[in-house]
N, C-alpha and C positions, 0 to 999 in steps of 0.2 A: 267179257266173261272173267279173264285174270281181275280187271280193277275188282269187280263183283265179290269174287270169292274172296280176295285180300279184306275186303271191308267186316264179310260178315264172318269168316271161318273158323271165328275163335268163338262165335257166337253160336255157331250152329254143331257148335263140339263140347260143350260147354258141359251140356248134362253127359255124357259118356267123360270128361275129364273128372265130373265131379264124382261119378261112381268107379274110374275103376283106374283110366290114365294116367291122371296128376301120381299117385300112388305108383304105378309100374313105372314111370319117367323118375320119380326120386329113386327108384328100387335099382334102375338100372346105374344110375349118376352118380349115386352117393358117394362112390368110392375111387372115383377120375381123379388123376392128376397128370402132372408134366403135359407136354402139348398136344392140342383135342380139335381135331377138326369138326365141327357139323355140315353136313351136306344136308340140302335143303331144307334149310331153318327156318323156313317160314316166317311168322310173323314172332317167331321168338319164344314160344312156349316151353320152351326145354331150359332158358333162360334162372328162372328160380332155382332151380334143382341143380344148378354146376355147385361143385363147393368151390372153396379160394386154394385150394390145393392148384389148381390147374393155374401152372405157370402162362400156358400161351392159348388164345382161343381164338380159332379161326372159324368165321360162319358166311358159309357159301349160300347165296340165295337167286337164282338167275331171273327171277320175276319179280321185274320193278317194284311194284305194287306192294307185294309181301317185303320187299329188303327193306322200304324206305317206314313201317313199322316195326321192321327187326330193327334197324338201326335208333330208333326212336327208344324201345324197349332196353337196348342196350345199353344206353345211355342210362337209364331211369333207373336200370338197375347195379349201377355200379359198374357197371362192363365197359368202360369208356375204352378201354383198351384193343377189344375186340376187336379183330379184322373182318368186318364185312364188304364183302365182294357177291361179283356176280357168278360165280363159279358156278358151268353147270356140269355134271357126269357125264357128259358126251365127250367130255378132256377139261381136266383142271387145270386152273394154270399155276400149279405146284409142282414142287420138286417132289422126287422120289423118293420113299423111305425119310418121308419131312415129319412125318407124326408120331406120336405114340400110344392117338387112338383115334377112330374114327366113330362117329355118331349118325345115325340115320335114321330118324322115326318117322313111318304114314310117309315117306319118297319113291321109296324103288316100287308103289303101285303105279306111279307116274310116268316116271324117264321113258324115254323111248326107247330105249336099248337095254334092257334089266342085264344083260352079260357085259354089255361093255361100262357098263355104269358099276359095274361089280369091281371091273377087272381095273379102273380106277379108282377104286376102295381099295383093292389089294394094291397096289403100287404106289401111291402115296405114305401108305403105314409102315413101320420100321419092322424088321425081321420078327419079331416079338411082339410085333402088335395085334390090336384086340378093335373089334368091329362091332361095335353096340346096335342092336338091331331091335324097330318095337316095327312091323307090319301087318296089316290086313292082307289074306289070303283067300286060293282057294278051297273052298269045304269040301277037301277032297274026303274026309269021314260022312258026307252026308249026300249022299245022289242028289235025291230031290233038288235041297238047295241049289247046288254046282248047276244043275239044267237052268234053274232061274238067273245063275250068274249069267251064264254062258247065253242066254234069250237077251238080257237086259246090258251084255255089256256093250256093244255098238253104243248104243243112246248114251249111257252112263258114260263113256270116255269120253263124248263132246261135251256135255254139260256141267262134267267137275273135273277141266283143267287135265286128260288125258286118262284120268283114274283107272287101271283097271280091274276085275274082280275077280280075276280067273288065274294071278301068276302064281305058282309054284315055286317060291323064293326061299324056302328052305335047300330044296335039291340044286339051285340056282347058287347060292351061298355057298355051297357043298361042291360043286362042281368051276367055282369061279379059285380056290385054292385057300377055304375055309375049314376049320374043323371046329365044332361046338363043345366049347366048354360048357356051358349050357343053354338050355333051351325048352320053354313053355309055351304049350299053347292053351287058349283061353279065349272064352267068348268075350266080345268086347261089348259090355252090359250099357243099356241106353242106346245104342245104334240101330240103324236100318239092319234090316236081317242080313241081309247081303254082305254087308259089311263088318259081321260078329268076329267072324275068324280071322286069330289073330295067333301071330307067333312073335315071341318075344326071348333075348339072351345075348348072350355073349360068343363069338366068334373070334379065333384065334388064326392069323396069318400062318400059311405053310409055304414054303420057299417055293415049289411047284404047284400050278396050275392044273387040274385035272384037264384030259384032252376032249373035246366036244362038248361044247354048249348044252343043254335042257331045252326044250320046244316048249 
């Protein structure tokens, strides 16, 4: 299933990139500099949109499949520099307070631990730093939907790589020791219904962790 999804997933996003993504991935990046971690970088899509500001780029990807395209990508694009590793959010193998910003788009519906894969975004990033966030959520403005999430996500986490359609990653971001500079949400146009709600912006590291997790 990993080889699977690595082959086709830039293909089966294609039309949601060309209507609404490519455009909030520049919207978020354009303005990065000094050293930029990405956490689960995929196959590299976020790649076009870095400017040359960014002195250091670090791109964690722990699934073979997808890195040995990121790293492929990286290259093609200029980015020979780029550290790609297998880093995955269950513990990075970075230092503390190493970055000066962290990147995560379409990840944290995955990880297996959204608090502790958080709480490794906060500790990696430098007192000042900024946590660039583009996710699919859940529609907690719309019942109906959430019932469909909530029916279909069993099946949907085995068949796309753990995905799931129900996390609450706003209040999770909020409670991991975030505070939102800003923050939109927005139907993610060309996708499965399931999968429209999306929240996208910028978070800013706070020195203390709020106490108790989100369910």
């Amino acid at each position: 299933m990993s080889r699977f999804i690595a082959a086709f997933y830039d293909r089966m996003m294609a039309s949601s990139e060309t209507a609404c993504l490519s455009e909030w991935r520049a919207e978020l990046l354009r303005d990065l500099a000094g050293e930029v971690l990405e956490v689960g970088a995929g196959t590299g899509v976020n790649l076009p949109h870095y400017p040359r500001d960014v002195t250091r780029l670090a791109l964690s990807e722990p699934d073979p499949h997808m890195r040995q395209r990121l790293a492929v990508k990286a290259s093609a694009l200029g980015w020979e520099r780029a550290e790609v590793t297998d880093g995955s959010l269950d513990g990075l193998p970075l230092h503390t307070a190493s970055f000066d910003v962290v990147v995560g788009m379409l990840v944290l519906c995955s990880v297996p631990d959204l608090n502790r894969a958080l709480a490794e975004i906060h500790r990696v990033l430098r007192p000042d730093g900024r946590f660039i966030f583009l996710e699919h959520v859940a529609a907690e403005d719309k019942p109906g939907r959430l019932k469909w999430q909530q029916r279909v996500e069993p099946f949907w986490k085995y068949v796309s790589g753990n995905c799931h359609l129900t996390r609450r990653t706003a209040a999770a971001i909020t409670m991991a020791g975030f505070t939102f500079a800003e923050i939109k949400r927005e139907s993610m146009r060309k996708a499965w219904p399931l999968v429209r709600p999306t929240i996208r912006g910028i978070a800013l590291k706070t020195q203390h962790r709020a106490a108790g997790p989100p369910h």
